[in-house]
CHARMM-style PDB file with segment names, atoms N, HN, CA, C and O in Angstrom:
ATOM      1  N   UNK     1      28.189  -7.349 -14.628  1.00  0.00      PROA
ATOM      2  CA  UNK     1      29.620  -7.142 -14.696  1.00  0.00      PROA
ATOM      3  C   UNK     1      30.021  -6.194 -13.555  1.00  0.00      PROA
ATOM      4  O   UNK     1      29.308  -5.246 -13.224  1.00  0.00      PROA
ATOM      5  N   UNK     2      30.842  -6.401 -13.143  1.00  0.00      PROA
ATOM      6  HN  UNK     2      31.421  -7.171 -13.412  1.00  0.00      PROA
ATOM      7  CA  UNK     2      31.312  -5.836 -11.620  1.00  0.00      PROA
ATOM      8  C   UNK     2      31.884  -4.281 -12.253  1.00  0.00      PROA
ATOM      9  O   UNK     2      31.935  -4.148 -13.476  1.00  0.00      PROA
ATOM     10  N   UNK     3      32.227  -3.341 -11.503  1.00  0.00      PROA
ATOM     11  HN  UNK     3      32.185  -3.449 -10.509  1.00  0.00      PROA
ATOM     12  CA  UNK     3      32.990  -2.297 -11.687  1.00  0.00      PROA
ATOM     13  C   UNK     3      34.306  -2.188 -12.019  1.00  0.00      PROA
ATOM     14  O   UNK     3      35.154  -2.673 -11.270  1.00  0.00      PROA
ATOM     15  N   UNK     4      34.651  -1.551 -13.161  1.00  0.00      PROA
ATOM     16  HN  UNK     4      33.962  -1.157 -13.770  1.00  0.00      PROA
ATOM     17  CA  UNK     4      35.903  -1.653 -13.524  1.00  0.00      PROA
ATOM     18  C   UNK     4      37.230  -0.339 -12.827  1.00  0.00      PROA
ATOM     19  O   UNK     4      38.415  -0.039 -12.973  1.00  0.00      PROA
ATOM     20  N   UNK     5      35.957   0.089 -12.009  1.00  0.00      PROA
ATOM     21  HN  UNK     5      34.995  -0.155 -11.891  1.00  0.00      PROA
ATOM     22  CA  UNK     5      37.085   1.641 -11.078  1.00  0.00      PROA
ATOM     23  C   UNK     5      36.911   1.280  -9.819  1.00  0.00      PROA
ATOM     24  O   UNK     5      37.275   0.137  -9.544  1.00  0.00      PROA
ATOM     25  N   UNK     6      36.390   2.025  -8.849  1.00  0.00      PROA
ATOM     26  HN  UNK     6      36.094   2.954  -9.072  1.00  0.00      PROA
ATOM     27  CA  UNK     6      36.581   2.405  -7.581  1.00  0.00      PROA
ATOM     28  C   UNK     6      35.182   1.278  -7.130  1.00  0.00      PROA
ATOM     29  O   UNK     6      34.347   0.888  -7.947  1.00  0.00      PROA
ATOM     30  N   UNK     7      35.198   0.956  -5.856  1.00  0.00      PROA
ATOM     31  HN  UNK     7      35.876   1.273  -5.192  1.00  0.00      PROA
ATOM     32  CA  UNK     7      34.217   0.313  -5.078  1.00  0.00      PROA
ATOM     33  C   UNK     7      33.390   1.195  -4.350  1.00  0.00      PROA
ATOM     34  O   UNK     7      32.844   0.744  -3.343  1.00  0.00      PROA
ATOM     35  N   UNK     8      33.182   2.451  -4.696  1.00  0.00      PROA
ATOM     36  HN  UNK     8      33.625   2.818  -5.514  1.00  0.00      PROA
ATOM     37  CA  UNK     8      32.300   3.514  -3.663  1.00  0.00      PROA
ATOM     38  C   UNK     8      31.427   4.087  -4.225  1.00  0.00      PROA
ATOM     39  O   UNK     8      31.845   4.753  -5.172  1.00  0.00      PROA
ATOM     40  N   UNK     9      29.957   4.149  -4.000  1.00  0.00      PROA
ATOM     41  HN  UNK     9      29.617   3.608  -3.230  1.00  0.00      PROA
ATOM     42  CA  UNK     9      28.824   4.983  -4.508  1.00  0.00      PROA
ATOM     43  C   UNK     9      29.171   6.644  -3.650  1.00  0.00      PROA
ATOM     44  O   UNK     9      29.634   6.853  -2.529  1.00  0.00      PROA
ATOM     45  N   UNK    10      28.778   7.484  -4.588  1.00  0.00      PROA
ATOM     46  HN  UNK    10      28.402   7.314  -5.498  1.00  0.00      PROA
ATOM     47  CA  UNK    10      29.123   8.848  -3.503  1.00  0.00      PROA
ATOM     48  C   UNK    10      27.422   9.217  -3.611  1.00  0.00      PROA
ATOM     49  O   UNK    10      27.346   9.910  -4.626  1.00  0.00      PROA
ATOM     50  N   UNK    11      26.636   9.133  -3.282  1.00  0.00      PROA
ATOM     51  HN  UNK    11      26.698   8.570  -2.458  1.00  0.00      PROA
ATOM     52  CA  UNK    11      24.740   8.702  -3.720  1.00  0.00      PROA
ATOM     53  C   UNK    11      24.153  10.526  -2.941  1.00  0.00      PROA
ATOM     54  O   UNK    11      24.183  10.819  -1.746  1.00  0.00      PROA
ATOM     55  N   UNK    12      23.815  11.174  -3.773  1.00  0.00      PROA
ATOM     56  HN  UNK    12      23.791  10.936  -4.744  1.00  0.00      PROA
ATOM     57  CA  UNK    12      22.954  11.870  -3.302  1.00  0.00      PROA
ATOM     58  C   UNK    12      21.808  11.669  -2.198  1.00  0.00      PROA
ATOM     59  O   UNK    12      20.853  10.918  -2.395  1.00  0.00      PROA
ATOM     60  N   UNK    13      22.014  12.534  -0.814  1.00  0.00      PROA
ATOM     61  HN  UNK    13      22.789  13.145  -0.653  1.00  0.00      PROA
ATOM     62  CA  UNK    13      21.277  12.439   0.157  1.00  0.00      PROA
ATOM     63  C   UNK    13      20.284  13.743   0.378  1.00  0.00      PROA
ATOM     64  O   UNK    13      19.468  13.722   1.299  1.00  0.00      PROA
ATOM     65  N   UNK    14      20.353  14.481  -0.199  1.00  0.00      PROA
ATOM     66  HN  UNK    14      21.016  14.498  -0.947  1.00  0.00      PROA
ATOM     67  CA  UNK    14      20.059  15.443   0.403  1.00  0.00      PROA
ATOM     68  C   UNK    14      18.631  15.735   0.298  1.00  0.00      PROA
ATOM     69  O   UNK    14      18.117  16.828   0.537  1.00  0.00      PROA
ATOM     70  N   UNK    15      18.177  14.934   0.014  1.00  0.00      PROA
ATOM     71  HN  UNK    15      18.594  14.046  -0.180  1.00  0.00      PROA
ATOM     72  CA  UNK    15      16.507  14.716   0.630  1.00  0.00      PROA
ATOM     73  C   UNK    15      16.144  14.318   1.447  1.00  0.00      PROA
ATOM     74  O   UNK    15      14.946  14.454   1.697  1.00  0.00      PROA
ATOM     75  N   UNK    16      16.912  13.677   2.218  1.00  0.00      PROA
ATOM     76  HN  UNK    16      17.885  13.566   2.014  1.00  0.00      PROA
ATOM     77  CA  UNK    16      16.905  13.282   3.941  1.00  0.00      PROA
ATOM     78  C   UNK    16      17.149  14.366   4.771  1.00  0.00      PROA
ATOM     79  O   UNK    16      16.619  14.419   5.881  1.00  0.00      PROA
ATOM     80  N   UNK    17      18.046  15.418   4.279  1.00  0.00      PROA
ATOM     81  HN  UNK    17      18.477  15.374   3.377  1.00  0.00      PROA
ATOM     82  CA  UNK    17      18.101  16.460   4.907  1.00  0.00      PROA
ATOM     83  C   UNK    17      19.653  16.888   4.719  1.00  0.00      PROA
ATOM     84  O   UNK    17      20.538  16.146   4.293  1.00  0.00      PROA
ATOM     85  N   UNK    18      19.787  18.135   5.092  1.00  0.00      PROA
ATOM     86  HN  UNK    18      19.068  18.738   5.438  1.00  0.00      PROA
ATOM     87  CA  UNK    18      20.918  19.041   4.369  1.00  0.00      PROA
ATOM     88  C   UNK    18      22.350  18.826   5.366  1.00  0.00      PROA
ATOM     89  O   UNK    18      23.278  19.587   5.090  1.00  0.00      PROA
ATOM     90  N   UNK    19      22.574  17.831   6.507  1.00  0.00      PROA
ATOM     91  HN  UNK    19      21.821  17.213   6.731  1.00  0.00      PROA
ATOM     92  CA  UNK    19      23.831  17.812   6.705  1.00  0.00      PROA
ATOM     93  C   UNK    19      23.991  16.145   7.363  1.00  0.00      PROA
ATOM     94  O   UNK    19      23.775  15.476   8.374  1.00  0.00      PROA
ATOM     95  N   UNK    20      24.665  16.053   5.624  1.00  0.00      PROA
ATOM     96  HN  UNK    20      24.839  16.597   4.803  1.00  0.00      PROA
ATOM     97  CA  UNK    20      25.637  14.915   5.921  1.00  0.00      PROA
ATOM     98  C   UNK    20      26.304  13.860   7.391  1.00  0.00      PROA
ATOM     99  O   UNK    20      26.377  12.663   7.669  1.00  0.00      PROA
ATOM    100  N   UNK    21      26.631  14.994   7.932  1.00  0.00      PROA
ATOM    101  HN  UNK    21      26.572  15.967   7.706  1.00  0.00      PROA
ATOM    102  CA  UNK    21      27.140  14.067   8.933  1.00  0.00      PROA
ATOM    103  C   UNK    21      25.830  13.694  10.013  1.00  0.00      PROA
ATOM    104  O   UNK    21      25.497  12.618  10.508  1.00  0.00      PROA
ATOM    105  N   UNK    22      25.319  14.910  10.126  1.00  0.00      PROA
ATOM    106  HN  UNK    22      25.590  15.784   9.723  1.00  0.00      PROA
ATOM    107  CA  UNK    22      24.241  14.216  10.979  1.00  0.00      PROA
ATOM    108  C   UNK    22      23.262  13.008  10.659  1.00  0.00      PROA
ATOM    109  O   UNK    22      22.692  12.343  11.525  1.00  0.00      PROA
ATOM    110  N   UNK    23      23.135  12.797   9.108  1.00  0.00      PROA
ATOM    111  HN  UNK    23      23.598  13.338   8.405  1.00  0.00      PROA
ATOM    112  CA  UNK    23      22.445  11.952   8.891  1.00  0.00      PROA
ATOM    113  C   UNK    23      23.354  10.776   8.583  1.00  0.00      PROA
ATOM    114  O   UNK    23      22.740   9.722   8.420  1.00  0.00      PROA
ATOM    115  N   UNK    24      24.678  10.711   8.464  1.00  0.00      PROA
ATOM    116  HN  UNK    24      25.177  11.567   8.597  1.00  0.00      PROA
ATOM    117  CA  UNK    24      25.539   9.554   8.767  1.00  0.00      PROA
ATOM    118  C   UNK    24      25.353   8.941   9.846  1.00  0.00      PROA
ATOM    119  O   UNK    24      24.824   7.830   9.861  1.00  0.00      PROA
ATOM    120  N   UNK    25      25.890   9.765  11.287  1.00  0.00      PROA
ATOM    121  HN  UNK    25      26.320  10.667  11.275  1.00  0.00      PROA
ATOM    122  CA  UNK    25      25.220   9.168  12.275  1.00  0.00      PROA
ATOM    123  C   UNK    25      24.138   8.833  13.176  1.00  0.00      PROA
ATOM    124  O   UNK    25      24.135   8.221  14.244  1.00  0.00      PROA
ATOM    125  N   UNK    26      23.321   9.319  12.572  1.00  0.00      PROA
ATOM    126  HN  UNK    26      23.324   9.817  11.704  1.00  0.00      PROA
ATOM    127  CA  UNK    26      21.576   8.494  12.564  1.00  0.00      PROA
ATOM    128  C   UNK    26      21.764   7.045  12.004  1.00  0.00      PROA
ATOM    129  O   UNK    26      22.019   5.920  12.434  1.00  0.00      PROA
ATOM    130  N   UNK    27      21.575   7.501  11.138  1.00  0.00      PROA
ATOM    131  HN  UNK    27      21.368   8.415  10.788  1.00  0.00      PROA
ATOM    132  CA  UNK    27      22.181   5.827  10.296  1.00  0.00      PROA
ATOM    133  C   UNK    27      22.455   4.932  11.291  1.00  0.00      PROA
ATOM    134  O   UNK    27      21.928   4.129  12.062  1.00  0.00      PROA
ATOM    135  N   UNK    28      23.640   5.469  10.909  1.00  0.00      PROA
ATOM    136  HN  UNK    28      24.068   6.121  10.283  1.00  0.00      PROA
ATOM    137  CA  UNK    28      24.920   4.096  12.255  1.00  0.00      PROA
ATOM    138  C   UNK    28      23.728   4.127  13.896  1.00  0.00      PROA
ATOM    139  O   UNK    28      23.467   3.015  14.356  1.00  0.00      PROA
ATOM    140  N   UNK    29      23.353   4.891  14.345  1.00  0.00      PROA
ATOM    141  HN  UNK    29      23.566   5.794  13.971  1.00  0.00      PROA
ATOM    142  CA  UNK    29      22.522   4.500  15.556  1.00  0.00      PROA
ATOM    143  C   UNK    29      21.393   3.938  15.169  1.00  0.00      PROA
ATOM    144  O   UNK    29      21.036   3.129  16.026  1.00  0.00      PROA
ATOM    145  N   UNK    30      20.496   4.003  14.068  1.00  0.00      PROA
ATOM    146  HN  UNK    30      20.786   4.660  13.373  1.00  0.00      PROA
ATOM    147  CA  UNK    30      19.267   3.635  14.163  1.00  0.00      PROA
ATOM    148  C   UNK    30      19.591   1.984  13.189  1.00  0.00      PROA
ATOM    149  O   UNK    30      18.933   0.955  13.346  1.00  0.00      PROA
ATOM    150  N   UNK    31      20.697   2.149  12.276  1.00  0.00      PROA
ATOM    151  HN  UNK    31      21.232   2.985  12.148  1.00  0.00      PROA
ATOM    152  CA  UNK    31      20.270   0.781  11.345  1.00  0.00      PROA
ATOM    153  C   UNK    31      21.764  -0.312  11.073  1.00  0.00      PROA
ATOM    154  O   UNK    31      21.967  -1.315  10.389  1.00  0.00      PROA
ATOM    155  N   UNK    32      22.964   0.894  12.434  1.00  0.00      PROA
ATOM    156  HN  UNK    32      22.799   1.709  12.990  1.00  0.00      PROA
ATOM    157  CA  UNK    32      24.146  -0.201  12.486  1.00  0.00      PROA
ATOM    158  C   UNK    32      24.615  -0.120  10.986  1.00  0.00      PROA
ATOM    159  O   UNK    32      25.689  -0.657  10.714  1.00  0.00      PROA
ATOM    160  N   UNK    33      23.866   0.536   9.938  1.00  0.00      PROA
ATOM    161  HN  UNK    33      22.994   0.971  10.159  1.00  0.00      PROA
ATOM    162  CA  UNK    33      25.151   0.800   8.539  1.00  0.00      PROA
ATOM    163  C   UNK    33      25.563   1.719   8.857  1.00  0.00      PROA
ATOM    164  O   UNK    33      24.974   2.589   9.499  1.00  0.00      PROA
ATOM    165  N   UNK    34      27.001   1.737   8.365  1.00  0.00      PROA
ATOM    166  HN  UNK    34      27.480   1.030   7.844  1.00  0.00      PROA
ATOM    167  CA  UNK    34      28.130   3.172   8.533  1.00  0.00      PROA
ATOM    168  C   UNK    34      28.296   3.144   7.044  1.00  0.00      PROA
ATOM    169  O   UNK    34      28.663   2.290   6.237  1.00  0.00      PROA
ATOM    170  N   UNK    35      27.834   4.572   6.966  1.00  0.00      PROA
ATOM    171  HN  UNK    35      27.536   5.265   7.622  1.00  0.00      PROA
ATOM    172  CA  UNK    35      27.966   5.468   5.492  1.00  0.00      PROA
ATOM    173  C   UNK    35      29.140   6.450   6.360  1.00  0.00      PROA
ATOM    174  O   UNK    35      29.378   6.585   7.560  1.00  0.00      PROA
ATOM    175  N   UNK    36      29.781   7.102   4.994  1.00  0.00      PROA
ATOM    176  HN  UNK    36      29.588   6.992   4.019  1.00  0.00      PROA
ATOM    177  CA  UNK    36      31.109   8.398   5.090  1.00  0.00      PROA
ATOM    178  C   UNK    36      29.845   9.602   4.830  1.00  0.00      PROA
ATOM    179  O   UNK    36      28.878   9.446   4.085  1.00  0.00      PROA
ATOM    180  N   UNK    37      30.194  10.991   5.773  1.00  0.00      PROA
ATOM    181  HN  UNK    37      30.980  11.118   6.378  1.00  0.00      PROA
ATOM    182  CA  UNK    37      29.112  11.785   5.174  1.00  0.00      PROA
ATOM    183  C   UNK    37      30.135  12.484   3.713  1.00  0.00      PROA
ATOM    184  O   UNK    37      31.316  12.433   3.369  1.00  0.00      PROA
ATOM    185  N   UNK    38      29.380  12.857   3.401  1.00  0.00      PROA
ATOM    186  HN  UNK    38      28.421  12.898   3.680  1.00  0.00      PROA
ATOM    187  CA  UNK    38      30.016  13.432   2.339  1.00  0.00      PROA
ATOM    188  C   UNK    38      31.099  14.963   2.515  1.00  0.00      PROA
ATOM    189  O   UNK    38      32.153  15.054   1.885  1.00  0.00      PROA
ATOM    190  N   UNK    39      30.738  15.766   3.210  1.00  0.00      PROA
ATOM    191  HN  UNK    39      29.882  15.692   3.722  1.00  0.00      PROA
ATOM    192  CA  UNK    39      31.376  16.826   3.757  1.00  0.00      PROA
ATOM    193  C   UNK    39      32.364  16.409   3.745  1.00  0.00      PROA
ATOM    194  O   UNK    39      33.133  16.937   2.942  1.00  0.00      PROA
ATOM    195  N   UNK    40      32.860  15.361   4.520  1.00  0.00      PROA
ATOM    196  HN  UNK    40      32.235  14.932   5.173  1.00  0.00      PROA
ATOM    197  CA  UNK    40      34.506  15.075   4.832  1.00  0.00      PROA
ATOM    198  C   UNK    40      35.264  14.678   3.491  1.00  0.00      PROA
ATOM    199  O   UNK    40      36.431  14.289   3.447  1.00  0.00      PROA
ATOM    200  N   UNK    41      34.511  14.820   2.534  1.00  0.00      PROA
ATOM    201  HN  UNK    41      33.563  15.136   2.571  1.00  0.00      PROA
ATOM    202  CA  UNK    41      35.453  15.192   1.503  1.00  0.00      PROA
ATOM    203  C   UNK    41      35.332  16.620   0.526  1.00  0.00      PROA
ATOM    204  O   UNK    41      35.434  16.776  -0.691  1.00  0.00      PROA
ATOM    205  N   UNK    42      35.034  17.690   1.788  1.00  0.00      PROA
ATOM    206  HN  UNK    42      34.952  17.563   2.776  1.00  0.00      PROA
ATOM    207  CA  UNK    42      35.040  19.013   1.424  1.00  0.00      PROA
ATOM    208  C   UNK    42      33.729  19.682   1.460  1.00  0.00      PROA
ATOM    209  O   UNK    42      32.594  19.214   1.551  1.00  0.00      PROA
ATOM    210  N   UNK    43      34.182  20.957   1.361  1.00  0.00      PROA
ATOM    211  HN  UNK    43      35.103  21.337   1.286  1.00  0.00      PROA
ATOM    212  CA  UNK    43      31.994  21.584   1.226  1.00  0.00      PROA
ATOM    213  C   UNK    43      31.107  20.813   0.363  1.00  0.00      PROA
ATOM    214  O   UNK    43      30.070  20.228   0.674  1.00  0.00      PROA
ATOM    215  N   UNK    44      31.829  20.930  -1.062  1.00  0.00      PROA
ATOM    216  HN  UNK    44      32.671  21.406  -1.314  1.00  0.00      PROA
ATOM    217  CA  UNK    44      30.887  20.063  -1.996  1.00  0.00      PROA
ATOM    218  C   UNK    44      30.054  18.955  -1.725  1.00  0.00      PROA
ATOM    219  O   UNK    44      28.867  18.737  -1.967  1.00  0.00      PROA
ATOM    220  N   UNK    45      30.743  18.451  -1.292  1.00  0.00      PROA
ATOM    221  HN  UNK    45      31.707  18.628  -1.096  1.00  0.00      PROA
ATOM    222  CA  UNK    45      30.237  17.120  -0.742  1.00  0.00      PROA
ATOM    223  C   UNK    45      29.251  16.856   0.203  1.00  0.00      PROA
ATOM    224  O   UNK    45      28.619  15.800   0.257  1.00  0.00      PROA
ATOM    225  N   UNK    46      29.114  17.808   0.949  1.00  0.00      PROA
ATOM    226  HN  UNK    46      29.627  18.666   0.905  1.00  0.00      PROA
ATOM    227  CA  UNK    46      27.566  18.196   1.749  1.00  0.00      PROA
ATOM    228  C   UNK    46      26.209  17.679   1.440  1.00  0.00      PROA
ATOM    229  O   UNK    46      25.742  18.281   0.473  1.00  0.00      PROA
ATOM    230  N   UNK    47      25.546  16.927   1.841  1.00  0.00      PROA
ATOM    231  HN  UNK    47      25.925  16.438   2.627  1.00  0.00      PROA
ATOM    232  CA  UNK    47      24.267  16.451   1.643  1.00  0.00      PROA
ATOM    233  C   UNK    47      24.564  15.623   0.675  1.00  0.00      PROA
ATOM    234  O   UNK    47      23.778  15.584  -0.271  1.00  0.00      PROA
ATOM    235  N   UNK    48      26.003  14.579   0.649  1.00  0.00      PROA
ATOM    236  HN  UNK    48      26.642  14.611   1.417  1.00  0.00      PROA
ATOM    237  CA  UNK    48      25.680  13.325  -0.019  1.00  0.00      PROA
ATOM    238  C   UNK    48      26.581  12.352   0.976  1.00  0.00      PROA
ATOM    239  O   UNK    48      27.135  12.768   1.994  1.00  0.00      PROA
ATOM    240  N   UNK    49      26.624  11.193   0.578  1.00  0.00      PROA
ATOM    241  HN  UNK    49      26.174  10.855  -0.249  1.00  0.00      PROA
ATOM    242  CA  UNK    49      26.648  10.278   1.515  1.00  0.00      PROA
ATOM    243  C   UNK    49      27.579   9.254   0.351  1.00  0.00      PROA
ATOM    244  O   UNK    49      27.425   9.259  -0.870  1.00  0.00      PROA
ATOM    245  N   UNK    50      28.842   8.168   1.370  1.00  0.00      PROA
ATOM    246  HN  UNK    50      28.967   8.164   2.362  1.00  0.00      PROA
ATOM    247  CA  UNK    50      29.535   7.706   0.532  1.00  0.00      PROA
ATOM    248  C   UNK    50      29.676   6.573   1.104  1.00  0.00      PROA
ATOM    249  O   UNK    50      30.129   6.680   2.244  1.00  0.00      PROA
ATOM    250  N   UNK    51      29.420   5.296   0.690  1.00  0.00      PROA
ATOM    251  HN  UNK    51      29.052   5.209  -0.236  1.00  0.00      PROA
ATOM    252  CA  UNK    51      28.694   4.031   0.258  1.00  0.00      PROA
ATOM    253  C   UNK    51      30.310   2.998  -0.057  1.00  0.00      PROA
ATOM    254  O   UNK    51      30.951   2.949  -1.107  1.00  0.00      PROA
ATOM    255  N   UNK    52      30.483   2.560   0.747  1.00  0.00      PROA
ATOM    256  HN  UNK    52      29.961   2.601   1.599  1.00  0.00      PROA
ATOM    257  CA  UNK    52      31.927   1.362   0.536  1.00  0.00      PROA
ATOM    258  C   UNK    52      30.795   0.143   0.364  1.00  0.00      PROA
ATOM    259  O   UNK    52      29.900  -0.241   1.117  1.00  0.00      PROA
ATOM    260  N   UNK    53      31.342  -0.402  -1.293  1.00  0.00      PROA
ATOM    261  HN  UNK    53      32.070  -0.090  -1.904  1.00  0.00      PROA
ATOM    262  CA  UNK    53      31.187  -1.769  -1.576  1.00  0.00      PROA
ATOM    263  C   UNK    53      31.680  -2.667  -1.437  1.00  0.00      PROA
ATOM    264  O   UNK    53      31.252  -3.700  -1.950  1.00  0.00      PROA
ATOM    265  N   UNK    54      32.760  -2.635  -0.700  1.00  0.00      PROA
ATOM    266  HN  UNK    54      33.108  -1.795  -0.283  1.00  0.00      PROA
ATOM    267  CA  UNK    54      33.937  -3.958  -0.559  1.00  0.00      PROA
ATOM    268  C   UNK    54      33.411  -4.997   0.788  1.00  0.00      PROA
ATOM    269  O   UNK    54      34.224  -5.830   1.188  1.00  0.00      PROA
ATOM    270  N   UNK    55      32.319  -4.928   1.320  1.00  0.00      PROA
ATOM    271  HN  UNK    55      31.659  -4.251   0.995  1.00  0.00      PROA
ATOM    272  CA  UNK    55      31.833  -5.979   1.817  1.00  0.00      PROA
ATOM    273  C   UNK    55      31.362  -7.189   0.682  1.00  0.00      PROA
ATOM    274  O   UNK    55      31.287  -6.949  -0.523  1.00  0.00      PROA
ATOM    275  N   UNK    56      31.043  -8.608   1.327  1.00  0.00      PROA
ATOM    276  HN  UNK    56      31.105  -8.802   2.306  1.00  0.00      PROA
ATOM    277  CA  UNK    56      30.529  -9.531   0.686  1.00  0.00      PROA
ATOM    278  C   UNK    56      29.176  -8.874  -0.011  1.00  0.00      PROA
ATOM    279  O   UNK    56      28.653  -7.973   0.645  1.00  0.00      PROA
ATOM    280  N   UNK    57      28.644  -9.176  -1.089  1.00  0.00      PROA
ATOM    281  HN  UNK    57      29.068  -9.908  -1.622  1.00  0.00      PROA
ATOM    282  CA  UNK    57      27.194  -9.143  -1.260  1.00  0.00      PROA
ATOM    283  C   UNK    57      26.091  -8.953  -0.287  1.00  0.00      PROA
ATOM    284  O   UNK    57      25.464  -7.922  -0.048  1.00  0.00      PROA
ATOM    285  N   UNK    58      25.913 -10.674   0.470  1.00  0.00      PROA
ATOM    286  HN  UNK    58      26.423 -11.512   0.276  1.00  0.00      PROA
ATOM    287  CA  UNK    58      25.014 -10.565   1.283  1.00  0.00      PROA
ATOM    288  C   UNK    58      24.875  -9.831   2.362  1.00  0.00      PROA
ATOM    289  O   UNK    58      23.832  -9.675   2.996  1.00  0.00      PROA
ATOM    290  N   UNK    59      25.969  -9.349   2.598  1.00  0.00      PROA
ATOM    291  HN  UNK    59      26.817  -9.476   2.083  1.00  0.00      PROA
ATOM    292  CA  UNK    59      26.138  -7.991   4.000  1.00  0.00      PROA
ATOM    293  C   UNK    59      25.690  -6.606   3.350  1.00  0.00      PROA
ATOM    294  O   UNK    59      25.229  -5.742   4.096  1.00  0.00      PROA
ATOM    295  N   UNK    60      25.815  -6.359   1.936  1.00  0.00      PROA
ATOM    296  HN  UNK    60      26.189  -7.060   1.330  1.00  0.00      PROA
ATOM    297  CA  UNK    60      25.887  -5.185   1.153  1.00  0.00      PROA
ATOM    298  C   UNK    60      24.073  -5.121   1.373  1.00  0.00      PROA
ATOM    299  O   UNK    60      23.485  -4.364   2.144  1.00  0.00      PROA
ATOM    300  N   UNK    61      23.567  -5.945   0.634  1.00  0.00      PROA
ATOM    301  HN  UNK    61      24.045  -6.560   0.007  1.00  0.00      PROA
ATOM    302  CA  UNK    61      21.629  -6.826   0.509  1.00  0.00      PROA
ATOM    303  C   UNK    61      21.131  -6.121   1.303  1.00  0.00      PROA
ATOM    304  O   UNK    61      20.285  -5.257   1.077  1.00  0.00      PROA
ATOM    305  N   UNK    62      21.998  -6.658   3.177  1.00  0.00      PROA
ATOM    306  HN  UNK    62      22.686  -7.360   3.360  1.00  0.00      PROA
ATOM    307  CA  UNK    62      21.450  -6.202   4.134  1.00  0.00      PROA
ATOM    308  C   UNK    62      21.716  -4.886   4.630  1.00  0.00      PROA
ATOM    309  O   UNK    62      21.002  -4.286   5.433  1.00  0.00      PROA
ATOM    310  N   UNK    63      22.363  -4.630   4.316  1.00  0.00      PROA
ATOM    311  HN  UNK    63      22.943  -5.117   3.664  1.00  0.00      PROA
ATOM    312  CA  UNK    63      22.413  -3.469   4.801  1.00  0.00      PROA
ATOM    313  C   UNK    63      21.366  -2.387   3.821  1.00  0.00      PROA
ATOM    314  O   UNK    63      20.759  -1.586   4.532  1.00  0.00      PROA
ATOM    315  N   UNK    64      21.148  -2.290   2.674  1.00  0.00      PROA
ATOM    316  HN  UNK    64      21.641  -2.941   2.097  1.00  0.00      PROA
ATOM    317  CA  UNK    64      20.599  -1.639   1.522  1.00  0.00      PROA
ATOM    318  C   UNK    64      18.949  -2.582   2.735  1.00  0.00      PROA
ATOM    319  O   UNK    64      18.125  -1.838   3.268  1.00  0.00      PROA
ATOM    320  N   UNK    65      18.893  -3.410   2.823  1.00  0.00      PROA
ATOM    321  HN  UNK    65      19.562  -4.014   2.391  1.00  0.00      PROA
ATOM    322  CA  UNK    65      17.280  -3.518   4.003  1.00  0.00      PROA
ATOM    323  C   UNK    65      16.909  -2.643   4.653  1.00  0.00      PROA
ATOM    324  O   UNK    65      15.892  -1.977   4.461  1.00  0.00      PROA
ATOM    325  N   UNK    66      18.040  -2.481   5.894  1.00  0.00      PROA
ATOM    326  HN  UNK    66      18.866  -3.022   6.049  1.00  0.00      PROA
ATOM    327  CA  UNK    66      18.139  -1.726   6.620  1.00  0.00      PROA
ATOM    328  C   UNK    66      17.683  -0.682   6.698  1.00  0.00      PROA
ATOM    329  O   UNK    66      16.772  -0.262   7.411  1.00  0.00      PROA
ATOM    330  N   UNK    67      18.636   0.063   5.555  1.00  0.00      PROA
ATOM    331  HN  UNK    67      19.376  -0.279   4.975  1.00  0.00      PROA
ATOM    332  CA  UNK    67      18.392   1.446   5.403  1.00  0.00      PROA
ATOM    333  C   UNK    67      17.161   1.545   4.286  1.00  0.00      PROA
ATOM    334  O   UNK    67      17.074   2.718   3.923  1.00  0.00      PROA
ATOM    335  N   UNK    68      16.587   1.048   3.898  1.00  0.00      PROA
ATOM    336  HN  UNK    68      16.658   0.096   4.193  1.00  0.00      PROA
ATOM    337  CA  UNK    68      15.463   1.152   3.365  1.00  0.00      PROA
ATOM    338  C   UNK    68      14.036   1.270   4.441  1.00  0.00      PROA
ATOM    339  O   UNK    68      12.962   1.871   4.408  1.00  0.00      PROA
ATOM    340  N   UNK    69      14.610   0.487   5.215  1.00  0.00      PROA
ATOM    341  HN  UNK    69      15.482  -0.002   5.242  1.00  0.00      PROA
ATOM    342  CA  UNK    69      13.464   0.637   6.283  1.00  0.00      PROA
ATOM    343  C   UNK    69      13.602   1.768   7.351  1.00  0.00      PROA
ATOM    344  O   UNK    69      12.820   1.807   8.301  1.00  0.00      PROA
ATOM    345  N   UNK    70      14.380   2.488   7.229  1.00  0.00      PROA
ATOM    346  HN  UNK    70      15.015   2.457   6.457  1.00  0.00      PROA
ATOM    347  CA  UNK    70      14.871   3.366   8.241  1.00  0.00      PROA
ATOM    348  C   UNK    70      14.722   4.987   7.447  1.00  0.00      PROA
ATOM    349  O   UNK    70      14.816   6.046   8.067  1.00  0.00      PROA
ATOM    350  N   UNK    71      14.552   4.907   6.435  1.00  0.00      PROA
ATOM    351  HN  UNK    71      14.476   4.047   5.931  1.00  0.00      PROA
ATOM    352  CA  UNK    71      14.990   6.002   5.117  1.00  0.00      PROA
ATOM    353  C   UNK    71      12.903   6.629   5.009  1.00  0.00      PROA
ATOM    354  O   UNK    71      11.996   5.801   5.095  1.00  0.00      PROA
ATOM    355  N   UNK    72      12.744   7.555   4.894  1.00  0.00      PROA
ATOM    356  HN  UNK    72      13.481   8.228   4.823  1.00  0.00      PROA
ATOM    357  CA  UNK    72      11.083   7.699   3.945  1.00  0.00      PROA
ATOM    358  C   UNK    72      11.156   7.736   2.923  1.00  0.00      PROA
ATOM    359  O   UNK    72      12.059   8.386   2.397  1.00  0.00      PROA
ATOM    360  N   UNK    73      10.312   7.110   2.256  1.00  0.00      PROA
ATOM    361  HN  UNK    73       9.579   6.581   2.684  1.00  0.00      PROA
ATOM    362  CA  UNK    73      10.266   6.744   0.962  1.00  0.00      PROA
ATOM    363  C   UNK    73      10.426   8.641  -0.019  1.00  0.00      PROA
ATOM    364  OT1 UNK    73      10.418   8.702  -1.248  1.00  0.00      PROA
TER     365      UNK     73
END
């Protein structure tokens, strides 16, 4: 069953490391997904990362590849 609120994961990152934006744009250079860092929606938000679902599925799939292969376990 699909979501009945908002289309955005806000996903804890901060085991990749403690600032958001820098590890946003790693991302986008190393695996071409664009995540929001989390900061830009205030201090709190620091070391998490925010996830738009409103692509098709199969673009969503791939991209969740991507960054799986790009991410340490």
């Amino acid at each position: 069953m699909p979501p009945a609120g908002a289309f955005y994961v806000f996903a804890d990152a901060r085991r990749f490391g403690s600032d958001s934006r820098r590890l946003a744009f790693d991302l986008l250079e190393r695996t071409h997904v664009a995540v929001t860092p989390g900061v830009d929606f205030g201090a709190a938000g620091e070391g998490f990362l925010r996830f738009s679902l409103s692509a098709p599925d199969a673009e969503i799939e791939e991209a969740m590849v991507r960054l799986a292969r790009a991410l340490p376990r």
